[in-house]
C-alpha positions in Angstrom: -12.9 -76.5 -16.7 -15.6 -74.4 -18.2 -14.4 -71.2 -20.5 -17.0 -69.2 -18.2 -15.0 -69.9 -15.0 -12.0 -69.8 -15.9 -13.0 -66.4 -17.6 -14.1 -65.4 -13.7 -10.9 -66.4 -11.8 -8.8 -64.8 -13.9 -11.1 -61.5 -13.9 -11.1 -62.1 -9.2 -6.9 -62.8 -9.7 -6.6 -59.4 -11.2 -8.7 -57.4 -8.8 -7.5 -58.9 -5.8 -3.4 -57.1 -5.9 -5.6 -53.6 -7.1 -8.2 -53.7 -4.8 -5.3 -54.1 -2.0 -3.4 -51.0 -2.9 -3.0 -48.7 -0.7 -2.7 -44.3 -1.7 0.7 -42.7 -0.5 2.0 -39.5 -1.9 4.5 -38.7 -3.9 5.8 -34.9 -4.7 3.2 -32.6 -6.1 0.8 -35.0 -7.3 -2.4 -35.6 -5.4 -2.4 -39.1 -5.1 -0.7 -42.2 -6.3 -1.0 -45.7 -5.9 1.4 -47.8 -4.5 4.8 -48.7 -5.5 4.2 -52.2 -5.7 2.3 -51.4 -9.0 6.0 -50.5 -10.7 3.4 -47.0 -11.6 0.7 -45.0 -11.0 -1.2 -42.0 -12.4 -1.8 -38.5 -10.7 -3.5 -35.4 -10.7 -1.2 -34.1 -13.7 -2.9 -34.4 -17.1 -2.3 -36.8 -19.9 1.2 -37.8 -17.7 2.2 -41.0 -15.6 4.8 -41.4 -13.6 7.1 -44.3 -12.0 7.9 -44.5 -8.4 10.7 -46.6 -7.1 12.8 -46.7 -4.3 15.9 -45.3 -6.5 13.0 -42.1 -7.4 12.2 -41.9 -3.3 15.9 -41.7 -2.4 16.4 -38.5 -4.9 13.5 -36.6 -3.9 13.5 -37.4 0.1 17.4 -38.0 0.8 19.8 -35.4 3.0 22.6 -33.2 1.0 25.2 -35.5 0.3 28.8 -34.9 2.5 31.4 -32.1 1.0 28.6 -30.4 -0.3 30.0 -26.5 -0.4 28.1 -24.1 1.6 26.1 -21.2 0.2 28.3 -17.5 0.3 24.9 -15.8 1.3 25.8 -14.9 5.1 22.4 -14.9 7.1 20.5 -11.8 6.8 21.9 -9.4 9.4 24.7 -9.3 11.3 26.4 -7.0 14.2 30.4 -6.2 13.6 33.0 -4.6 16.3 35.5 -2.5 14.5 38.9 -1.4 15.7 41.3 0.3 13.2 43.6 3.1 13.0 42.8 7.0 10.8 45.3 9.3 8.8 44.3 12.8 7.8 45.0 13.6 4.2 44.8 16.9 5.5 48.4 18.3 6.1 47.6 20.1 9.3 45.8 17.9 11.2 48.3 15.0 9.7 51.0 16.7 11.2 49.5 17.7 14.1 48.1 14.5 15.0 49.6 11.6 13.1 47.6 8.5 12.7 44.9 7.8 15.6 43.3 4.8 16.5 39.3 4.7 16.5 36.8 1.7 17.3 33.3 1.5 16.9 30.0 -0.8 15.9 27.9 -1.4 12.9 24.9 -3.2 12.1 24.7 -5.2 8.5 21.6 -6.1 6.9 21.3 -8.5 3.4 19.2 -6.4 0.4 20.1 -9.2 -2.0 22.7 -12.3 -2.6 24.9 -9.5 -4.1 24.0 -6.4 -2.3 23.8 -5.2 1.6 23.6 -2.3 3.7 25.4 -1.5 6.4 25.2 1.6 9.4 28.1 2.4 11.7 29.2 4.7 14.2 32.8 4.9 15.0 35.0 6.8 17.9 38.7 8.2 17.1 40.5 9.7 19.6 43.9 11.9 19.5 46.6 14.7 21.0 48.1 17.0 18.7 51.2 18.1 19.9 51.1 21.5 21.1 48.4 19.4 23.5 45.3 20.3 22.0 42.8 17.0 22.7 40.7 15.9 19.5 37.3 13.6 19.5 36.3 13.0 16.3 33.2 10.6 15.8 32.0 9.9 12.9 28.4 7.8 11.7 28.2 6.3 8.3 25.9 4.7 6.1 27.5 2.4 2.6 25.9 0.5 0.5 27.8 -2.8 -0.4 28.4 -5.2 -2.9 29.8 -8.7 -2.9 30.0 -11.0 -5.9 27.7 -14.3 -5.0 30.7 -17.2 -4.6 28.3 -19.5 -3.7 30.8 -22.7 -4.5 32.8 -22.8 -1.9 33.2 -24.4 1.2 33.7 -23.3 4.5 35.3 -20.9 5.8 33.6 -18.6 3.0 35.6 -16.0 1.8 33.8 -12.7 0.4 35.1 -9.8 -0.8 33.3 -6.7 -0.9 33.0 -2.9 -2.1 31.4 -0.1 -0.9 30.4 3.4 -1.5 28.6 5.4 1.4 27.7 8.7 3.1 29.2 9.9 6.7 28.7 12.7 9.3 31.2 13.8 11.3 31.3 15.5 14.7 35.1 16.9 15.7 35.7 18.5 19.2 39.1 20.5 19.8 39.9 21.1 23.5 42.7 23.1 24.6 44.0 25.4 27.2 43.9 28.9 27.0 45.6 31.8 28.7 48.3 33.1 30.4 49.6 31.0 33.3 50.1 32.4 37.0 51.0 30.6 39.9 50.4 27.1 40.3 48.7 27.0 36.4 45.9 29.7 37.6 45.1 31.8 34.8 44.4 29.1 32.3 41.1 27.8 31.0 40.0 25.0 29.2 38.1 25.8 25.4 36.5 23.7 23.4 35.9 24.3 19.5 33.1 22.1 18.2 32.5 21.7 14.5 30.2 19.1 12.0 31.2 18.3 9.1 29.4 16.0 6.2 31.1 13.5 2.9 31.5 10.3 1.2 33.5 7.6 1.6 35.0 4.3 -0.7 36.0 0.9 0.9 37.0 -2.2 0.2 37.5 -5.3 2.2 37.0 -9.0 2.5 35.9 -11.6 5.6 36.5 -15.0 6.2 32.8 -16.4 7.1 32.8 -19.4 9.5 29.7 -20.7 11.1 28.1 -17.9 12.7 31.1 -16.0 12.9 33.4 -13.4 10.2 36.6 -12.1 10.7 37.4 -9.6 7.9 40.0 -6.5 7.2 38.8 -3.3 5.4 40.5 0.0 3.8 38.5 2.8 3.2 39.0 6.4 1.9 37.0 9.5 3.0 36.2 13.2 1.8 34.1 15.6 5.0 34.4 19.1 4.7 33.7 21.6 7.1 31.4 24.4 7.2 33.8 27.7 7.1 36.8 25.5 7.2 39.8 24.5 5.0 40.2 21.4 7.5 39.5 18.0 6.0 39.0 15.3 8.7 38.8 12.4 5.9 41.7 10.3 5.5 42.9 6.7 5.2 41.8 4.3 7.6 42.3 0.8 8.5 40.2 -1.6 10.4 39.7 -5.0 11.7 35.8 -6.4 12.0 34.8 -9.3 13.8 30.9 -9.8 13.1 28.4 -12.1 14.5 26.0 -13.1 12.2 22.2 -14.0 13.0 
């Protein structure tokens, strides 16, 4: 055979397997030729890279099984709160004893580590020369919880938190002398507002879309013209649902 021809099926055996590529793309790149080429160039400068199966399976494959879930709960979140108050105040301590409040709060994410939280809770007591107390209370705390973002479910995050609260207090009690039948009494009401800080700290078990957690906390109000404190010890049981 002639130099010249075999020269010319060597130069159409070559062509043939490139001309019959086909483009397909491959991560940031603009386009690369096939994987049947063992490699291919892209629109990266003065780089080449190799694309195989074993390369595909990295970059387009599911999170392996047991891999732990993030400790980042979803950005907000909406908690029912049930707990139980003591005054550090000696009057109203021995007046009243422990009473049991409830309430809701709302929970928002800043950051992995930080979030912000509103609540409004309800407490409700009888001191015991009968004298009926509403105390209810709105607070705003800013928390942090260390990112623990290696375990598995059910998460568990601890927290701390330092906030600001307003309290409304209403007294009701009867007044007067008594006649017949209880006539001669009547029914006063002593309203008072009072503003302070508050400490907590608290931890939740995060499962699915769900957190059950227990929290103490510590508060400071003082009222306007007062010597009563209405801040005390509390503590509370949340169960949030997170969105």
């Amino acid at each position: 055979m002639r130099p010249y021809l075999k020269n010319l099926l060597v130069t159409v055996a070559t062509l043939i397997p490139c001309l019959s590529a086909t483009f397909c793309p491959a991560q940031d790149a603009a386009r690369h030729l096939h994987a049947g080429l063992l490699g291919c160039t892209g629109g990266i400068e003065n780089q080449a890279s190799l694309l195989s199966p074993s390369a595909i399976g990295q970059i387009f494959s599911e999170p392996a099984r047991g891999t732990p879930l993030p400790a980042v709960a979803p950005r907000q979140s909406f908690i029912l709160r049930y707990g139980n108050l003591s005054f550090d105040d000696y009057d109203l301590d021995h007046g009243y004893g422990s009473i049991p409040f409830f309430g809701l709060a709302t929970t928002k994410s800043m950051s992995e580590q930080f979030s912000w939280r509103f609540a409004g809770d309800i407490a409700t007591g009888t001191h015991w020369r009968e004298i009926d107390l509403l105390l209810c209370s709105m607070k705003t705390s800013l928390l942090f919880h260390p990112n623990l973002s290696d375990q598995e479910a059910p998460v568990f995050r601890p927290y701390l938190g330092l906030g600001f609260e307003l309290n409304y207090i209403l007294q009701s009690y009867l007044s007067g002398e008594p006649g017949d039948f209880g006539l001669g009494l009547e029914r006063v009401n002593s309203t008072d507002w009072g503003f302070g800080g508050h400490f907590l700290m608290g931890a939740e078990f995060v499962i699915d879309r769900f957190s059950l957690g227990l929290e103490l906390g510590w508060s400071a109000v003082e009222i306007s013209g007062s010597d009563d404190d209405p801040g005390g010890v509390s503590l509370l049981l949340n169960l949030g649902f997170l969105f």
